[in-house]
BATORNU-659928 format. One line per field, with one value per residue (C-alpha): residue number from 1; x, z, y; residue in three letters. Coordinates in nm, 2 decimals. Layout:
! BATORNU-659928
resi <- c(NUM / ...) .
x <- c(X / ...) .
z <- c(Z / ...) .
y <- c(Y / ...) .
resn <- c(ALA / ...) .
END
This chain:
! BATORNU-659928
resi <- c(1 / 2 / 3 / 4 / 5 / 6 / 7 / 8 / 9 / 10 / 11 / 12 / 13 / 14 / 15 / 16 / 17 / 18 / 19 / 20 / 21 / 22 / 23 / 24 / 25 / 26 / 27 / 28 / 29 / 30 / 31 / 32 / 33 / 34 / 35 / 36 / 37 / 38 / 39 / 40 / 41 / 42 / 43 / 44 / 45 / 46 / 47 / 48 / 49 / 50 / 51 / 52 / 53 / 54 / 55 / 56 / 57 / 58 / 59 / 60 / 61 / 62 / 63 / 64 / 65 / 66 / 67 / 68 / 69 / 70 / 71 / 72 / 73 / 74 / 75 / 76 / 77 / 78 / 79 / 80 / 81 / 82 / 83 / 84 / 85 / 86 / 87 / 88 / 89 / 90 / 91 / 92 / 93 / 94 / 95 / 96 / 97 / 98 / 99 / 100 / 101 / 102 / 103 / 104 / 105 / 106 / 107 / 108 / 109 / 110 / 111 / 112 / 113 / 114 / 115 / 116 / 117 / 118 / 119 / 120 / 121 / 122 / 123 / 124 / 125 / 126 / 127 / 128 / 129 / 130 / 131 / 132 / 133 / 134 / 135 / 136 / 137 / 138 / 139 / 140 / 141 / 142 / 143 / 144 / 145 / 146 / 147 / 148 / 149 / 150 / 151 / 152 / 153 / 154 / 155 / 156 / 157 / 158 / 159 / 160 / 161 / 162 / 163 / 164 / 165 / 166 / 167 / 168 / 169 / 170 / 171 / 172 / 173 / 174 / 175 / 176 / 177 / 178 / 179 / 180 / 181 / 182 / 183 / 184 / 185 / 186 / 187 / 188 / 189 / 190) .
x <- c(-0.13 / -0.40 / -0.45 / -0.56 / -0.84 / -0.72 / -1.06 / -1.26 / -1.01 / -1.03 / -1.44 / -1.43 / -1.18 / -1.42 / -1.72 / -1.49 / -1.43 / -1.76 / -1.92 / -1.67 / -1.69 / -1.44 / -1.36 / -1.24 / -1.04 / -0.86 / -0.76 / -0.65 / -0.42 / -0.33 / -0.21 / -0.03 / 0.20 / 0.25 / 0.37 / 0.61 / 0.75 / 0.79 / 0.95 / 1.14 / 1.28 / 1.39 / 1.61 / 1.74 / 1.86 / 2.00 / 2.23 / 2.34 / 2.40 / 2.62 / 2.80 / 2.88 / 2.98 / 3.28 / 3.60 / 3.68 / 4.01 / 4.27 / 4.49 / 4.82 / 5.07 / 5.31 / 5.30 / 5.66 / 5.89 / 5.90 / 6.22 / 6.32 / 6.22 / 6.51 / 6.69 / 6.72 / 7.08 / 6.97 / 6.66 / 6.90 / 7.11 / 6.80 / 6.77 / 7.06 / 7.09 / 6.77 / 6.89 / 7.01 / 7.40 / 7.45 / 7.70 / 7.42 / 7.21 / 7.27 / 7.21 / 6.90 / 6.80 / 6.90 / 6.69 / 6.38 / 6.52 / 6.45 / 6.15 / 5.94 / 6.09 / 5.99 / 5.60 / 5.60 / 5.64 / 5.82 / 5.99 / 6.18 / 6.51 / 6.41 / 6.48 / 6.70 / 6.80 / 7.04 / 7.02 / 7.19 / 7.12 / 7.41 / 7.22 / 7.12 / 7.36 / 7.12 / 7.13 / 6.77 / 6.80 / 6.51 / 6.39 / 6.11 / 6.04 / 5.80 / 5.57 / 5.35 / 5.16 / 4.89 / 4.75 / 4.75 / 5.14 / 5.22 / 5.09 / 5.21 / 5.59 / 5.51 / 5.48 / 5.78 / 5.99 / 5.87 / 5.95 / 6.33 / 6.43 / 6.25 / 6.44 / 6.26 / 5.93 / 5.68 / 5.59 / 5.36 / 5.19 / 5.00 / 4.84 / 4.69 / 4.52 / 4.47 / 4.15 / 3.90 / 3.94 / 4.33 / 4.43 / 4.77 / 4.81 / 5.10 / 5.19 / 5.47 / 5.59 / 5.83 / 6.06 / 6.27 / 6.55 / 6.68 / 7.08 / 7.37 / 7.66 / 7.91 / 7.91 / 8.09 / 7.84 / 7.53 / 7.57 / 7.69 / 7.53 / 7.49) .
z <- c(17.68 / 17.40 / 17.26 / 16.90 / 16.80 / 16.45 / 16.37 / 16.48 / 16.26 / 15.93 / 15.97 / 16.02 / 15.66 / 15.52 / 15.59 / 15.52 / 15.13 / 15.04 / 15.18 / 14.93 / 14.60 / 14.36 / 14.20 / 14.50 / 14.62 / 14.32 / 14.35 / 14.71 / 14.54 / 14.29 / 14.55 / 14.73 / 14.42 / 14.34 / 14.70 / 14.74 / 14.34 / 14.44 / 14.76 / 14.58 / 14.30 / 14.54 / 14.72 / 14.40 / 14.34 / 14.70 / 14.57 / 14.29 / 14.45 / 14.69 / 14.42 / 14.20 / 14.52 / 14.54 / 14.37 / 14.09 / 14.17 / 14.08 / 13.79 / 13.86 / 13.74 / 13.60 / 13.26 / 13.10 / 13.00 / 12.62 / 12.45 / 12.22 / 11.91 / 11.66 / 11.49 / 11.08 / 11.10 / 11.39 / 11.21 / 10.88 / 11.06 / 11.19 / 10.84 / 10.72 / 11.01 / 10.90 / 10.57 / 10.48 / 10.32 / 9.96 / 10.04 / 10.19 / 9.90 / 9.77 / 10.10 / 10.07 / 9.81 / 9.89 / 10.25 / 9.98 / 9.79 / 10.09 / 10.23 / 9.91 / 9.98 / 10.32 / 10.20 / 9.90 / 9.60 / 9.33 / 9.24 / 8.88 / 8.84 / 8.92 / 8.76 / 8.92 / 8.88 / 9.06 / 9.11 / 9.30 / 9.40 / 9.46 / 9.64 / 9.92 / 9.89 / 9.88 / 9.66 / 9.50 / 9.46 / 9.27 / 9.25 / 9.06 / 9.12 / 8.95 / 9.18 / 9.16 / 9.42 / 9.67 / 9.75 / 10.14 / 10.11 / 9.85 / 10.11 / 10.41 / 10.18 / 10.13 / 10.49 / 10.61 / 10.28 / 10.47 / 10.81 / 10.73 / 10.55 / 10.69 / 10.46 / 10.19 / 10.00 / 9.84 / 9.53 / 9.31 / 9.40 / 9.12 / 9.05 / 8.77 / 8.75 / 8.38 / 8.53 / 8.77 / 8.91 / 8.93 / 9.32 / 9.20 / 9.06 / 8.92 / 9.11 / 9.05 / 9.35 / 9.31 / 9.63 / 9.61 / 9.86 / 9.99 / 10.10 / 10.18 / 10.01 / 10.26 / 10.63 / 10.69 / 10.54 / 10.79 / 11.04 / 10.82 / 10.64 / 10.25) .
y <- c(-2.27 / -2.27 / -2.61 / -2.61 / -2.84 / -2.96 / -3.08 / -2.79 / -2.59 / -2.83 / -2.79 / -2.38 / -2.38 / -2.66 / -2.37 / -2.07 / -2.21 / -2.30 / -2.01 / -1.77 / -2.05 / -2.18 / -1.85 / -1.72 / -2.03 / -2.05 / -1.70 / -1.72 / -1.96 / -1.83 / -1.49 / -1.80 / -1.87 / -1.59 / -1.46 / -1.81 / -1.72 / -1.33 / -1.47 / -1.73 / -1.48 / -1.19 / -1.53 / -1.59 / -1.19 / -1.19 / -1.51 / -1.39 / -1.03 / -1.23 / -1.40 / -1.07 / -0.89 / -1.17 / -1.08 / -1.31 / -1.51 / -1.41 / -1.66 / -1.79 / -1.59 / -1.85 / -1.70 / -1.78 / -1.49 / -1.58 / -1.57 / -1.30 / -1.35 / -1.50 / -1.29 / -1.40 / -1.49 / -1.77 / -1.89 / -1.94 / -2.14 / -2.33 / -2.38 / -2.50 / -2.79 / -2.89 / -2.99 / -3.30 / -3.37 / -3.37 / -3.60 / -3.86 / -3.84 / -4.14 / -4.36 / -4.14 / -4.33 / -4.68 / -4.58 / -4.53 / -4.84 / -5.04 / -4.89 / -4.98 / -5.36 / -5.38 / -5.21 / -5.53 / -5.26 / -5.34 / -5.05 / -5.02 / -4.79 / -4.44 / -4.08 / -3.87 / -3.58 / -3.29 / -2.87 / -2.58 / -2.29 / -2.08 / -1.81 / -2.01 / -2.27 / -2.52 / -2.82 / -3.05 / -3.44 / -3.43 / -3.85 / -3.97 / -4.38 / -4.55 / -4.79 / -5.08 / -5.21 / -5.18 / -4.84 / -4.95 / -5.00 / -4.67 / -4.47 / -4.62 / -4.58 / -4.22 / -4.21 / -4.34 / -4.18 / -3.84 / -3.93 / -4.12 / -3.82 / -3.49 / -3.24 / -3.38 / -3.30 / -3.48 / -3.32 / -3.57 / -3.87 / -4.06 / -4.35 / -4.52 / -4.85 / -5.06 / -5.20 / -5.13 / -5.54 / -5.49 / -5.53 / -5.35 / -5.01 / -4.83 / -4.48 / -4.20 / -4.07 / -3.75 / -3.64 / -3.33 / -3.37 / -3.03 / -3.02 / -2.86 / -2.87 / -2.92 / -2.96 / -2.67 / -2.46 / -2.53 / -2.26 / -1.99 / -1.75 / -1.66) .
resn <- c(UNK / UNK / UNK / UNK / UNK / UNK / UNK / UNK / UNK / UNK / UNK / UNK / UNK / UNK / UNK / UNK / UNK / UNK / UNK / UNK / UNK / UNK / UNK / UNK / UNK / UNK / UNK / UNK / UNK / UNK / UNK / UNK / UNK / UNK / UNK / UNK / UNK / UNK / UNK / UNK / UNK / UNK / UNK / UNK / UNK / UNK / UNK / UNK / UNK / UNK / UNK / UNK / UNK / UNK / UNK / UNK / UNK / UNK / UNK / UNK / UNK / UNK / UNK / UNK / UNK / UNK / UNK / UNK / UNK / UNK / UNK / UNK / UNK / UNK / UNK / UNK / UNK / UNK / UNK / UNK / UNK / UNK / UNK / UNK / UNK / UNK / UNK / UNK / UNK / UNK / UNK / UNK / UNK / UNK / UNK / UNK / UNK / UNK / UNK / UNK / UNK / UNK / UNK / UNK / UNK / UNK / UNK / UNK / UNK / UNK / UNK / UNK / UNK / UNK / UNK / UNK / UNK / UNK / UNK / UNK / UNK / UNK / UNK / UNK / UNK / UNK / UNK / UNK / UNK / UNK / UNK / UNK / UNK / UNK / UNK / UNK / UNK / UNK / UNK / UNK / UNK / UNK / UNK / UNK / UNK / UNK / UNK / UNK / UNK / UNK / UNK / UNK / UNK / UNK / UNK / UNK / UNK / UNK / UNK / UNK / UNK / UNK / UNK / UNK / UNK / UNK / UNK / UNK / UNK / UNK / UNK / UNK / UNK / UNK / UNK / UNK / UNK / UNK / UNK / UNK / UNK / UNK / UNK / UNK / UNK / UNK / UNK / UNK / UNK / UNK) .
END
């Protein structure tokens, strides 16, 4: 077996790069970078080759069947058993009565005032109350007027304040109830 002699080969490259100069070293190295970065980049391709050869996976199929769509006679009735009961209008109001205590607004005697509509057989509480108090706790009644009775609407919300200083301000809040007429009425049609 051939033994190498490290040190006789360190001195022959020692010789070999001075004799050629450092234009010529730094080209062999430069040929040595780019051979590993050729070398390294044709790697790269065979990698991604192998990945693009692999079929993608395939997704669950647990898509739901969705439902037909409703007809308009079943989203009417999903209407009308949203509404609220003309009948309940008036605990309606007590409900906002005592909201507005429990928020600390005083709240004077309200406006109120009734409609119908015979074509869809839907009757308006319209209520108008007038507010004072923090802006904090008007909102947070809004709020919870919207959420105690969900078949009404909030159509104006105002506020005024006399002085810029003032901690409590004066609002108008404006709630449009929306109701049927009778019981009997919420799952038939017009």
């Amino acid at each position: 077996m051939m033994t190498i002699d490290l040190a006789s080969v360190r001195l022959r490259a020692q010789l070999l790069l001075r004799r050629l100069g450092a234009p010529a070293c730094l080209a062999v190295a430069l040929l040595a970078l780019g051979v590993a970065a050729w070398a390294w980049t044709w790697q790269q391709r065979a990698v991604a080759a192998r990945l693009e050869a692999r079929p993608l996976p395939v997704p669950a199929l647990t898509v739901a069947i969705a439902a037909p769509p409703a007809t308009a006679s079943e989203n009417l009735a999903r209407f009308y058993v949203v509404l609220g009961q003309q009948r309940h209008a008036e605990q309606q109001v007590k409900q906002l009565f005592d909201l507005a205590a429990k928020n600390g607004l005083l709240l004077a005697q309200g406006e109120y005032k009734s409609g119908y509509d015979k074509a869809s057989r839907v009757a308006t509480y319209q209520v108008s109350l007038p507010l004072k108090g923090s802006y904090a706790a008007v909102s947070q009644f809004a709020l919870q007027a919207l959420r105690a009775a969900p078949f009404a609407s909030l159509d104006e919300l105002s506020f005024r304040r006399e002085q810029i200083a003032d901690t409590q301000l004066e609002a108008r809040l404006r709630l449009t109830f929306y109701l049927t007429d009778t019981p009997g009425d919420a799952g038939e049609s017009p």
